[in-house]
MMTF fields as JSON, N, C-alpha, C and O atoms, coordinates in Angstrom:
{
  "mmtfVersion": "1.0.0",
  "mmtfProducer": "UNKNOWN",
  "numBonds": 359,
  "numAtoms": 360,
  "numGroups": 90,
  "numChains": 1,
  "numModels": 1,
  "chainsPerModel": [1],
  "groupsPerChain": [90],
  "chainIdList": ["A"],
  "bondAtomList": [4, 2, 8, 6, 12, 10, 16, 14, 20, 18, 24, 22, 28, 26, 32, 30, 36, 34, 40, 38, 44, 42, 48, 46, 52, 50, 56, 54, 60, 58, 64, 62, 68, 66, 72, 70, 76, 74, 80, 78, 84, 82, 88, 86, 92, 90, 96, 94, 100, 98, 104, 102, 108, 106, 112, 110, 116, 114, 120, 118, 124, 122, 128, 126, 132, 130, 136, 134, 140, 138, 144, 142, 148, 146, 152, 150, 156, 154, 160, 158, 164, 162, 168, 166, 172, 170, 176, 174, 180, 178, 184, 182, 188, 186, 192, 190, 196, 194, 200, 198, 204, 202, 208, 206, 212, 210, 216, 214, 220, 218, 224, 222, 228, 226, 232, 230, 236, 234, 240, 238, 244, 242, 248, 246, 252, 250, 256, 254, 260, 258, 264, 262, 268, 266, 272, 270, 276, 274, 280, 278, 284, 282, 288, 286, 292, 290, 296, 294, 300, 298, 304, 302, 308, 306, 312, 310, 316, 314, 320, 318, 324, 322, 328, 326, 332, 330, 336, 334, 340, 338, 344, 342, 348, 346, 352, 350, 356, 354],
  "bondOrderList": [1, 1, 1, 1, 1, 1, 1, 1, 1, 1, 1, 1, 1, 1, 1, 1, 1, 1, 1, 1, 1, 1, 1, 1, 1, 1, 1, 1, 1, 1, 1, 1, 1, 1, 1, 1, 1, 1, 1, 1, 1, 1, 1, 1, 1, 1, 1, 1, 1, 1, 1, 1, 1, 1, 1, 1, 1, 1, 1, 1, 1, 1, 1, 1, 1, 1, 1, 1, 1, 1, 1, 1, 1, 1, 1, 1, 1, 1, 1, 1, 1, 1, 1, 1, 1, 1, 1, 1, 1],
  "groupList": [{"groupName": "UNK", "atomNameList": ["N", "CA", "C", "O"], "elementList": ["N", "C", "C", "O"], "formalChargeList": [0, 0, 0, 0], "bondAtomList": [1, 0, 2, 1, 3, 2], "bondOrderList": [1, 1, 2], "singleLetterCode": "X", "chemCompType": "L-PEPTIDE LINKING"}],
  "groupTypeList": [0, 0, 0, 0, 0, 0, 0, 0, 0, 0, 0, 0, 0, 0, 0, 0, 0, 0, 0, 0, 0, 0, 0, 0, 0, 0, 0, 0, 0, 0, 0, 0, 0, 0, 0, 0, 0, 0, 0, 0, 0, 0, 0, 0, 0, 0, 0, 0, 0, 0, 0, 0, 0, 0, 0, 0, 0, 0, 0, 0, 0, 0, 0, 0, 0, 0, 0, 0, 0, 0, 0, 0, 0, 0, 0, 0, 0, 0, 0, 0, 0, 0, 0, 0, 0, 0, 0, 0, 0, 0],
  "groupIdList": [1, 2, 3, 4, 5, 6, 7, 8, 9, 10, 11, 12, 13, 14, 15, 16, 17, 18, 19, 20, 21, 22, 23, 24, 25, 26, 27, 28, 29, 30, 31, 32, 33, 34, 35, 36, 37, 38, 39, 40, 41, 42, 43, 44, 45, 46, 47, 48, 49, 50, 51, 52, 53, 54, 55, 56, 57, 58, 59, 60, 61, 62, 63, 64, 65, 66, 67, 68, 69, 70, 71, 72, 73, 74, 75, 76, 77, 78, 79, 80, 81, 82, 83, 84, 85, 86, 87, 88, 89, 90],
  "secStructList": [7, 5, 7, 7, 3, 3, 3, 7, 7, 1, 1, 7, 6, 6, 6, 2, 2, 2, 2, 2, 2, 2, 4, 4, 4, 1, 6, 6, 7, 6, 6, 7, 7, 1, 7, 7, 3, 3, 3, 3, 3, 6, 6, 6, 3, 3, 3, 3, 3, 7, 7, 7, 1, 1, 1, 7, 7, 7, 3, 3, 3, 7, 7, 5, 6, 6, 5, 3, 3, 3, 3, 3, 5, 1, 1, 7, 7, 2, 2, 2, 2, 2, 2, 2, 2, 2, 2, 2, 7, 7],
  "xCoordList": [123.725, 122.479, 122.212, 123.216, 120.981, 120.541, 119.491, 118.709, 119.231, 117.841, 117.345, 118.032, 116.002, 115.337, 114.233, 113.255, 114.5, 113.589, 112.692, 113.296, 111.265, 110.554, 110.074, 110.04, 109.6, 109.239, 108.764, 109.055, 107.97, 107.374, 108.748, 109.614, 108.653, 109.736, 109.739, 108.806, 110.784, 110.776, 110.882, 110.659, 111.271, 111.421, 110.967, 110.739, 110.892, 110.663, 111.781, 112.887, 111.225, 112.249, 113.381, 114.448, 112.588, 113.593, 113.867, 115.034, 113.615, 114.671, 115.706, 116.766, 115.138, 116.147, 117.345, 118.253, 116.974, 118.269, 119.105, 120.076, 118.525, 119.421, 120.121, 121.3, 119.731, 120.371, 121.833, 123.01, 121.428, 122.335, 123.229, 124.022, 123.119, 124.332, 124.693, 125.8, 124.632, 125.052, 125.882, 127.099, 125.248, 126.472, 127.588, 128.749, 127.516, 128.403, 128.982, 130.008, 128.586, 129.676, 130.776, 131.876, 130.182, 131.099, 132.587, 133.263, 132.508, 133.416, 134.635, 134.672, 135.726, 137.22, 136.886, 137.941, 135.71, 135.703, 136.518, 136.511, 137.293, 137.246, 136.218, 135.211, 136.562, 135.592, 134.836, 133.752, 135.263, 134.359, 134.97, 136.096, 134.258, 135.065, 133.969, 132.919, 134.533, 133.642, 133.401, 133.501, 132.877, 132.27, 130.839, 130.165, 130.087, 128.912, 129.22, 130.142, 127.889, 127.814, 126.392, 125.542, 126.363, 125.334, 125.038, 125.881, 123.74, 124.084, 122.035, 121.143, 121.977, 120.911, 120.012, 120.389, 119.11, 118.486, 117.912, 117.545, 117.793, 116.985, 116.838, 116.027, 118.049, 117.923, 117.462, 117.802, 116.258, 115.412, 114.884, 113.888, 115.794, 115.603, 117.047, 118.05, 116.783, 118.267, 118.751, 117.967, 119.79, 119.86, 121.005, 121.858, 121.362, 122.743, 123.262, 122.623, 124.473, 125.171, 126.23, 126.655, 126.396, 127.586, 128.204, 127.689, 129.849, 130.721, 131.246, 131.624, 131.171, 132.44, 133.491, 133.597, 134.382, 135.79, 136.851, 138.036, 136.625, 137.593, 136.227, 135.72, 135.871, 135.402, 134.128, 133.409, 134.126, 133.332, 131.99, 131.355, 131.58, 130.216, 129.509, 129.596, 128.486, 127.517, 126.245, 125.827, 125.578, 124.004, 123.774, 124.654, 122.36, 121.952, 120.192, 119.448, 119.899, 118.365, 118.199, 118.848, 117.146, 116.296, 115.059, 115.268, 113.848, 112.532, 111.682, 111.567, 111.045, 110.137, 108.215, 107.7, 107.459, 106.351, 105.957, 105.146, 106.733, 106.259, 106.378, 105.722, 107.427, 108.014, 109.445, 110.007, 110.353, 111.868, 112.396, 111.963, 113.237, 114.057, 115.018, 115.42, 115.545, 117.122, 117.673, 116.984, 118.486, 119.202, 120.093, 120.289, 121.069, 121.664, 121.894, 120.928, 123.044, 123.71, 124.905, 125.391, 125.287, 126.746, 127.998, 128.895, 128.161, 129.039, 128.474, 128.617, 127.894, 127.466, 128.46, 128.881, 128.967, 129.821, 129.165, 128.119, 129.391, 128.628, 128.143, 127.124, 128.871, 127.927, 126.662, 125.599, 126.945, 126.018, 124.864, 123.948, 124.815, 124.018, 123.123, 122.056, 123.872, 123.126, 122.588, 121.375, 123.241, 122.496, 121.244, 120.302, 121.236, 119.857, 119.278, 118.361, 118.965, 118.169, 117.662, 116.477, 118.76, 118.253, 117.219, 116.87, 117.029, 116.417, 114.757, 113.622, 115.633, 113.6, 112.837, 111.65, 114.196, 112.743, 112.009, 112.709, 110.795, 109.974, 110.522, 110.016],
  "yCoordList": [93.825, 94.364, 93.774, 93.599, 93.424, 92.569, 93.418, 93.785, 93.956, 94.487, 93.691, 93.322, 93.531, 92.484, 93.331, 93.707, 93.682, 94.093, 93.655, 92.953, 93.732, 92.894, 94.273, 95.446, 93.434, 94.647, 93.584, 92.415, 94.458, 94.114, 93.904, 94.73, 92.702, 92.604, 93.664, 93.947, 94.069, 94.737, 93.916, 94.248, 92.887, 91.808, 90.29, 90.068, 89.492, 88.071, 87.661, 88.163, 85.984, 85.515, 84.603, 84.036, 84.783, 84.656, 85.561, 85.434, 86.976, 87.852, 88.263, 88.861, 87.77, 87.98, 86.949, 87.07, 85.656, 84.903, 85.079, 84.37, 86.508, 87.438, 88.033, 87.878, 89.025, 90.118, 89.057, 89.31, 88.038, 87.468, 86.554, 85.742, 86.668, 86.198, 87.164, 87.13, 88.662, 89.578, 90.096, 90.279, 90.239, 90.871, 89.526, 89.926, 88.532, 87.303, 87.355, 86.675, 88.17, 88.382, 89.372, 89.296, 90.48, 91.824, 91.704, 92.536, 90.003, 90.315, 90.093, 89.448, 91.035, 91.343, 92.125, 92.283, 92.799, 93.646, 94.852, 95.039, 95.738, 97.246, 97.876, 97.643, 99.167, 99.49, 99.289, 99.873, 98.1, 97.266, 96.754, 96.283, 96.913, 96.674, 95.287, 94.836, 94.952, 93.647, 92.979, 93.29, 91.452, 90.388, 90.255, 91.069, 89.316, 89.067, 87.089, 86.44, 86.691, 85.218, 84.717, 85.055, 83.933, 82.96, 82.139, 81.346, 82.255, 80.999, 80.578, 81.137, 79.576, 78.706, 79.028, 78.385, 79.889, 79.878, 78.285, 77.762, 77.523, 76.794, 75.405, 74.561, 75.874, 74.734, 75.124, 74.596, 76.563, 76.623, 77.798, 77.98, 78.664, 80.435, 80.8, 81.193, 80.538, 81.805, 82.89, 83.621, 83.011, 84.707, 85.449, 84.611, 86.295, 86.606, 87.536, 88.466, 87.202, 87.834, 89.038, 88.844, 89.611, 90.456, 91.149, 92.111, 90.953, 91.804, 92.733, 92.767, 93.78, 94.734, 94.132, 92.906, 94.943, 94.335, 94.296, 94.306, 94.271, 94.014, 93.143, 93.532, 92.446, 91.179, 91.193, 90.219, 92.343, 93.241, 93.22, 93.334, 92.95, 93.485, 93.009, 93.523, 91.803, 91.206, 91.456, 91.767, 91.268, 91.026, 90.095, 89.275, 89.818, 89.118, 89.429, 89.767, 89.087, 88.856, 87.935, 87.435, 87.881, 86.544, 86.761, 87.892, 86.388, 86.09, 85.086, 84.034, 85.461, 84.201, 84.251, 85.247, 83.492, 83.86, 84.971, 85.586, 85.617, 87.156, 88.295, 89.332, 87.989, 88.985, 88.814, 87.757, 90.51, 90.429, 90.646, 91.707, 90.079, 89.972, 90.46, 90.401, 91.061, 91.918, 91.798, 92.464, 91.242, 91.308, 91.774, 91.818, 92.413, 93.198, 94.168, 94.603, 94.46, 94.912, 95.853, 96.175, 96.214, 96.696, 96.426, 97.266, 94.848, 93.893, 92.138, 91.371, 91.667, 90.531, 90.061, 90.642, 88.978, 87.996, 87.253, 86.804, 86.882, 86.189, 84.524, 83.857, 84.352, 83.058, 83.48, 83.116, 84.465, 84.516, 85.148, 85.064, 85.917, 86.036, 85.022, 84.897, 84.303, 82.826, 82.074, 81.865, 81.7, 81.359, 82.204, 81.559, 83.744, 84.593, 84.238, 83.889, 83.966, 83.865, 82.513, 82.396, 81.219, 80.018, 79.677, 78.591, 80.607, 80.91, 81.591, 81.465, 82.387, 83.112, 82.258, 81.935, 81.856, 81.444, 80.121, 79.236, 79.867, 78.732, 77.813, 76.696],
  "zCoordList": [125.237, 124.75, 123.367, 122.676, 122.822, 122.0, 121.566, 122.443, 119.975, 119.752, 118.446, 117.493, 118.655, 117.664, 117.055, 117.701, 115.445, 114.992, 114.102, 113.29, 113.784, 113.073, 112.26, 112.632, 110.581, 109.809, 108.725, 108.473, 108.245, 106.662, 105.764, 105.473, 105.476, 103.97, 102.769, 102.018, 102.788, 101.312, 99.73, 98.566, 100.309, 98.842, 99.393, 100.582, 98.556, 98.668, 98.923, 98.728, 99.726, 99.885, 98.877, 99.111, 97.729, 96.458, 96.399, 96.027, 96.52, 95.861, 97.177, 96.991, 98.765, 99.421, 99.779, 100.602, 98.683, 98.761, 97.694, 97.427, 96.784, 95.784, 96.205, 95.89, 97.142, 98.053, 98.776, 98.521, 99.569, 100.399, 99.319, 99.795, 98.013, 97.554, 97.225, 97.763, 96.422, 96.034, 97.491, 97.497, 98.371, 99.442, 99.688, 99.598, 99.881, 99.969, 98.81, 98.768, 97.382, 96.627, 96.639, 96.091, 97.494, 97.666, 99.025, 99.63, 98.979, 100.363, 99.222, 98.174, 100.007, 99.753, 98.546, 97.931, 97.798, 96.695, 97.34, 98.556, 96.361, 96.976, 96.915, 96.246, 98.01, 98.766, 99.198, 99.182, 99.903, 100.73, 102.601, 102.762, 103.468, 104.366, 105.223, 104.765, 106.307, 106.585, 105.541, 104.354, 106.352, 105.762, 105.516, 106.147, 104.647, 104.85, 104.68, 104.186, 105.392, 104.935, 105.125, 105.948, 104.266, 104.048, 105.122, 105.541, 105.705, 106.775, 106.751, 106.112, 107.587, 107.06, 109.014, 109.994, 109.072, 110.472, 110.708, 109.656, 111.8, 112.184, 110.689, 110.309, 110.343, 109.275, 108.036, 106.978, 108.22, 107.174, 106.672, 105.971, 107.188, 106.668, 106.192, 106.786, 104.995, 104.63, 105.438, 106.044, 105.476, 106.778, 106.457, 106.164, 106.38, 106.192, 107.219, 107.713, 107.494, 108.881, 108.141, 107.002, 108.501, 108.683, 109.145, 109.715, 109.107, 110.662, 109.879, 108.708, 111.118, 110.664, 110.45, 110.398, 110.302, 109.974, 110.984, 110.653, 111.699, 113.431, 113.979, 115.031, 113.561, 113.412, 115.091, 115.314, 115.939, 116.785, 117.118, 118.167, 115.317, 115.426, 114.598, 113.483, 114.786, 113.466, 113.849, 114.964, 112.679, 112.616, 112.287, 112.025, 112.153, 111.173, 111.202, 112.122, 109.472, 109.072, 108.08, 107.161, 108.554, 107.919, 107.149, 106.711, 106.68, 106.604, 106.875, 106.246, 107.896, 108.437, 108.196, 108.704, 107.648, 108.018, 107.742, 108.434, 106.147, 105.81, 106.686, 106.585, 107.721, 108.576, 108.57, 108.859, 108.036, 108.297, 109.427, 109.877, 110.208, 111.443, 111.014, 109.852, 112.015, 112.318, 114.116, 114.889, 114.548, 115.403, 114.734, 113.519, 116.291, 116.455, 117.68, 118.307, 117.969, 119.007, 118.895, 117.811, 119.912, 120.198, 120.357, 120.425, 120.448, 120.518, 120.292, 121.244, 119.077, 118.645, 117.982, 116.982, 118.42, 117.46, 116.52, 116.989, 115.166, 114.277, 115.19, 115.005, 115.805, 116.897, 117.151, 116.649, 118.169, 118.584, 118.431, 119.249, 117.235, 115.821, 116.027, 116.629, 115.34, 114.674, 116.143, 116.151, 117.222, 118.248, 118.922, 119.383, 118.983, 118.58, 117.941, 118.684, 116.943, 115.366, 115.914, 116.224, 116.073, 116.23, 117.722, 118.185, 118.035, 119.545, 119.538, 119.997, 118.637, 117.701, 117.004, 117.001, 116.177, 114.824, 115.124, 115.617, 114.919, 115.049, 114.198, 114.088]
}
């Protein structure tokens, strides 16, 4: 199962390639569990993924075209995250 949500951005996409380094800074912080990472949609959307920590369960979002994306599921591997995403975005 795969759910794809679309929404009004809450920030720009400069300030959401703020957000996606600030969480890509919190990995191995305490109190912190899972990963996050930086990864590049379609070549050309910043996106950032992140798994739980039994490695189970990722997302990922992006900004495209003044609309935020969110995939996501019940069992997404960070692959196939990014092969979702690379499947959506124009």
């Amino acid at each position: 199962m795969v759910n794809v949500y679309e929404e009004t951005p809450q920030v720009s996409v400069s300030g959401f390639r703020k957000v996606i380094a600030s969480w890509v800074g919190l990995n191995g912080q305490p109190g912190t569990s899972g990963t996050s990472a930086a990864v590049m949609v379609r070549g050309k959307y910043p996106a950032l993924v992140t798994t739980a920590s039994d490695g189970r369960r990722s997302d990922i979002r992006w900004i495209e075209a003044g609309v935020e994306y969110l995939i996501t599921g019940p069992s997404l591997t960070k692959r196939a995250c990014i092969h979702f995403a690379n499947e959506l975005a124009a």
